[in-house]
C-alpha positions as CSV (number, residue, x, y, z in Angstrom):
1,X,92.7,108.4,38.4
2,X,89.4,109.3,40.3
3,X,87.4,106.4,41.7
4,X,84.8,104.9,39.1
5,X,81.7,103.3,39.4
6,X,81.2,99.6,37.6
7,X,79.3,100.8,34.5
8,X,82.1,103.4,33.7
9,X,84.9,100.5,34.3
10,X,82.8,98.8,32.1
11,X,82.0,101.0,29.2
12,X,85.6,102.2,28.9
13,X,86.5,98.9,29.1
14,X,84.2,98.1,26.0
15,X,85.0,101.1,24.2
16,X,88.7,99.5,24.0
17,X,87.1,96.2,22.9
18,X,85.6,98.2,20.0
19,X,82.6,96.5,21.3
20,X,78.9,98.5,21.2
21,X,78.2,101.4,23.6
22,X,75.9,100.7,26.6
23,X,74.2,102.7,29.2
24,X,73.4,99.7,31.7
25,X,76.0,97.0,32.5
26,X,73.0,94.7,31.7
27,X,72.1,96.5,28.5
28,X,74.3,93.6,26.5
29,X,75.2,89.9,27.4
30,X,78.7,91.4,26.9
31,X,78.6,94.2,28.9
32,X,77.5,92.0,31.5
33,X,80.4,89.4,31.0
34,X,82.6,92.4,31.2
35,X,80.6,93.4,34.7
36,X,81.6,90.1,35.9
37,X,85.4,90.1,35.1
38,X,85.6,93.4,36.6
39,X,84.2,92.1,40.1
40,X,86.4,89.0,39.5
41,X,89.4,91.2,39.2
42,X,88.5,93.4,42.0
43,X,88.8,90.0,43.8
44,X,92.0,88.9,42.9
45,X,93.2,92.5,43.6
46,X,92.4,92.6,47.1
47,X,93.4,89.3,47.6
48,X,97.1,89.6,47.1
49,X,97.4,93.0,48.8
50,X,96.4,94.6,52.5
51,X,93.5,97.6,51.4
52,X,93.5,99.7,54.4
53,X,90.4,100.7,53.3
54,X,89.0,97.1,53.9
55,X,90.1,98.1,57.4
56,X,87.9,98.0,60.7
57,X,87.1,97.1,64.1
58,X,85.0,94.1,65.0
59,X,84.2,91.8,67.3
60,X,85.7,88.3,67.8
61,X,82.5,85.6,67.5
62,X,81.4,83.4,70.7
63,X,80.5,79.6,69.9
64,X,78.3,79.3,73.5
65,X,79.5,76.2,74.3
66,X,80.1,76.2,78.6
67,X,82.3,72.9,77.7
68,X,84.9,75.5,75.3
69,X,84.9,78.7,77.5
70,X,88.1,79.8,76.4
71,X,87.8,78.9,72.8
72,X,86.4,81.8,69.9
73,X,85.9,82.0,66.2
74,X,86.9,84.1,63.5
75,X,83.8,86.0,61.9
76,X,83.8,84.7,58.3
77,X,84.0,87.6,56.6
78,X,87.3,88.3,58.4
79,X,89.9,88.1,55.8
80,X,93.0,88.9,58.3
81,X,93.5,89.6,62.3
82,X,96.2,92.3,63.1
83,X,95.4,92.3,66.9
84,X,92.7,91.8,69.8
85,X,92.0,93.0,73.1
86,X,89.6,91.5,75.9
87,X,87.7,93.3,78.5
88,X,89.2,92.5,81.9
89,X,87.0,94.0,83.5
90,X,86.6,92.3,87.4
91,X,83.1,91.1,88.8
92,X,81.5,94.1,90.7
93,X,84.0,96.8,88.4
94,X,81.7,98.9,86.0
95,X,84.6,100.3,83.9
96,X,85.6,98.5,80.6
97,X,89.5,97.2,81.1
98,X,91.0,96.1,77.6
99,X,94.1,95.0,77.1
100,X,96.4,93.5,74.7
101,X,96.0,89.4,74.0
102,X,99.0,88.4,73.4
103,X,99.3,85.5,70.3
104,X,101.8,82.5,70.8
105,X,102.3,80.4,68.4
106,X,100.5,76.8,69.3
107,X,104.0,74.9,70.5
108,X,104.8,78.0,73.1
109,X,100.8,78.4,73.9
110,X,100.9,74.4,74.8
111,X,103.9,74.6,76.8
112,X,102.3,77.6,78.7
113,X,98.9,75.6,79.3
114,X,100.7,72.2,80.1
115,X,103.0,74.0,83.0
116,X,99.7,74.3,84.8
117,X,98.9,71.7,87.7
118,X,96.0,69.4,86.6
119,X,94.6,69.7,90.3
120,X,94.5,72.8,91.6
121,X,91.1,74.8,91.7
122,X,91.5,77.2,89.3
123,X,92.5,75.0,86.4
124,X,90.0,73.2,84.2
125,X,90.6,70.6,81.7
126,X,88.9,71.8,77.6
127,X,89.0,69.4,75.1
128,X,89.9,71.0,71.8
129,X,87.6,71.4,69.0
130,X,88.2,69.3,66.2
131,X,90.2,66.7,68.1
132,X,90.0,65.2,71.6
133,X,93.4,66.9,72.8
134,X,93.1,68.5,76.2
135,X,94.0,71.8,77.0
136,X,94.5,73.4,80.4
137,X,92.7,76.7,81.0
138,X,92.5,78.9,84.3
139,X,89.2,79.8,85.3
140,X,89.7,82.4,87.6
141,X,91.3,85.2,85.4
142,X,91.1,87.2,82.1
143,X,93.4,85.7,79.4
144,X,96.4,86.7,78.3
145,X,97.5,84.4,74.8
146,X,95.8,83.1,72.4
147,X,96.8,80.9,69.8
148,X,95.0,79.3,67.1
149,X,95.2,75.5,65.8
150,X,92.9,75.4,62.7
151,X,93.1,79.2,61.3
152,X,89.8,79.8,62.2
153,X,89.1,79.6,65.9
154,X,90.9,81.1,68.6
155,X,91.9,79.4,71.9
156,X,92.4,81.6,74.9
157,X,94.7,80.8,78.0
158,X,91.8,81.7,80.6
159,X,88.7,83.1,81.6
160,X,87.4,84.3,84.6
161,X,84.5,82.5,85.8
162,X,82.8,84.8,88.1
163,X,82.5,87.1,85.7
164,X,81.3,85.1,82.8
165,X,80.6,81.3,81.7
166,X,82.7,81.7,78.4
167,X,84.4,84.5,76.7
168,X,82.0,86.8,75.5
169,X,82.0,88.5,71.9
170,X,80.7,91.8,73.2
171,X,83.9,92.0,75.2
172,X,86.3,92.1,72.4
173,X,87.7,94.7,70.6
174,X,89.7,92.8,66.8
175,X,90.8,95.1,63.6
176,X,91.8,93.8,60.7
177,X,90.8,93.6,57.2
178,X,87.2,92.5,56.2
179,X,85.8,90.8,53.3
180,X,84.2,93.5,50.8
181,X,80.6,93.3,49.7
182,X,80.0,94.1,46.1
183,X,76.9,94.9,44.3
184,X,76.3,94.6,40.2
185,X,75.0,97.4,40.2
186,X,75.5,100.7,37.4
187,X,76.1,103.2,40.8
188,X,78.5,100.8,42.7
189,X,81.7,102.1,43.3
190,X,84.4,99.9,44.3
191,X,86.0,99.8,47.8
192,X,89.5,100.8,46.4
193,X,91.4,104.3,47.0
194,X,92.0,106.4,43.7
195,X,95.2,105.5,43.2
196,X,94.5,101.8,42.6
197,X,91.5,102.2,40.5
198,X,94.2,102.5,37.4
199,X,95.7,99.1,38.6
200,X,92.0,97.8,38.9
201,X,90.9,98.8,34.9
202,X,93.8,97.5,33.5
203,X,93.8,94.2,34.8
204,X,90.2,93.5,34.1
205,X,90.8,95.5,30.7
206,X,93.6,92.6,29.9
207,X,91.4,89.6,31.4
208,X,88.5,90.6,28.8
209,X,90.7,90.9,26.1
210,X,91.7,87.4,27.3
211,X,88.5,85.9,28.3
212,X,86.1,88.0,25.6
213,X,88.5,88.1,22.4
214,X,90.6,84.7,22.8
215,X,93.8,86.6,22.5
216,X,96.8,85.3,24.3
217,X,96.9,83.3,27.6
218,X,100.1,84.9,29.4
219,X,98.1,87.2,31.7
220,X,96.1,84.5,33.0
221,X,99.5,82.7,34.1
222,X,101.0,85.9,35.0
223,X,98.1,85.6,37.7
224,X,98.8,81.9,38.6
225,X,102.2,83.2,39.0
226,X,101.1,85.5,41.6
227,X,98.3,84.1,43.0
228,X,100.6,80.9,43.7
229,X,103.1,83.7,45.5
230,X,100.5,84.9,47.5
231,X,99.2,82.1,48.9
232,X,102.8,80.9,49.8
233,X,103.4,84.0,51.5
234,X,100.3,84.8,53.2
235,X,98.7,81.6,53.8
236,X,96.2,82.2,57.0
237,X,93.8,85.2,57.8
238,X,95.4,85.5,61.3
239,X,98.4,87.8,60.6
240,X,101.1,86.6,63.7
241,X,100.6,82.9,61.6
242,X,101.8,85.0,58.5
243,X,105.2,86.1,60.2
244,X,105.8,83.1,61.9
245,X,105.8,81.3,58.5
246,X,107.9,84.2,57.3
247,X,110.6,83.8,59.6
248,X,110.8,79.7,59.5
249,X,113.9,78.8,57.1
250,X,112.9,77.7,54.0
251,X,114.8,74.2,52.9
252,X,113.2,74.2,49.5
253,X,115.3,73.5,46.4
């Protein structure tokens, strides 16, 4: 199926209805309502699915706070990290040095950060954000882990003070999948590759039968169903969380 914009998702999905013909998604109250399920269904698509092309690079957010150097945050519209790299570049160097951060998960990041000696020179003492736990940090390199305790910021093993006070934003390099923007608009198109546009009107086709004609409830708990999957399975927006919880035993009944 070619891609469609929201006023032909909408009219064909009215035409099944039976309901009037319209040449504006906001000619009718209904074709409106119908408007709206179709974004709500674009949604829930995304949501329980990687869309590569929600894809991209960005940068990793600074909180400018001298007394967190080492600690980051998630931009919000960030809906899952796959990787990040830092610029480790040295003071007086000129070329850009990125490598690989490696994640650990928060036990294996503490017992890194705790091996380090409390008094020597190039170790500094961060409380965490969001509790008064102290983590140790070296100040005198680029990092190498990260590790995150709330599934929104990102704690760093290090930073290298000479270069900079904190870890800067404009020194990261993150890809992962991004939040779509969505206009209600007659031209807007939906960020979705052809193939899944068929998936896309027949979902929100069923969910205004449901919502628009009263008929029967089941595909609304078909989506609890996998809505509840989902958010079992992928539970965080970093994606090394997501695999860790993967590979724990489950001792559920």
């Amino acid at each position: 199926m070619p891609k469609m914009t929201l006023l032909d998702l909408t009219q064909d999905i009215l035409s099944d209805m039976d309901s009037d013909e319209v040449n504006s998604i906001s000619d009718t109250v209904e074709s409106l309502q119908v408007a709206k399920i179709v974004k709500e269904t674009y949604y829930f698509l995304i949501d329980n699915k990687v869309v590569p092309e929600l894809h991209s690079l960005y940068t990793v957010d600074s909180i400018t706070d001298n007394t967190r150097p080492t600690i980051m945050k998630l931009p919000t519209d960030a809906t899952l990290l796959e990787w990040v790299k830092y610029d480790s570049v040295a003071l007086g160097d000129s070329s850009p040095t990125y490598r690989d951060i490696s994640f650990l998960e928060p036990k294996d990041f503490l017992d890194v950060t705790n091996s380090r000696a409390v008094d020597d020179d190039a170790v500094d003492s961060m409380t965490d954000i969001g509790s008064s736990t102290k983590i140790l940090i070296r100040n005198d390199q680029a990092p190498n882990y990260w590790t995150t305790f709330d599934d929104e910021h990102m704690v760093f093993d290090a930073y290298d003070s000479e270069v900079d006070t904190t870890l800067q934003s404009s020194k990261t390099q993150a890809f992962g999948q991004k939040e779509p923007s969505w206009t209600m608009s007659d031209t807007f198109v939906p960020d979705l590759d052809a193939s899944s546009f068929t998936m896309l009107l027949n979902e929100a086709k069923s969910q205004a039968f449901i919502t628009l004609k009263q008929v029967s409830n089941s595909k609304a708990e078909q989506r609890y169903r996998k809505q509840l999957t989902k958010n079992q399975n992928d539970k965080y927006r970093f994606k090394d969380l997501n695999e860790l919880l993967r590979t724990q035993p489950n001792y559920g009944r």
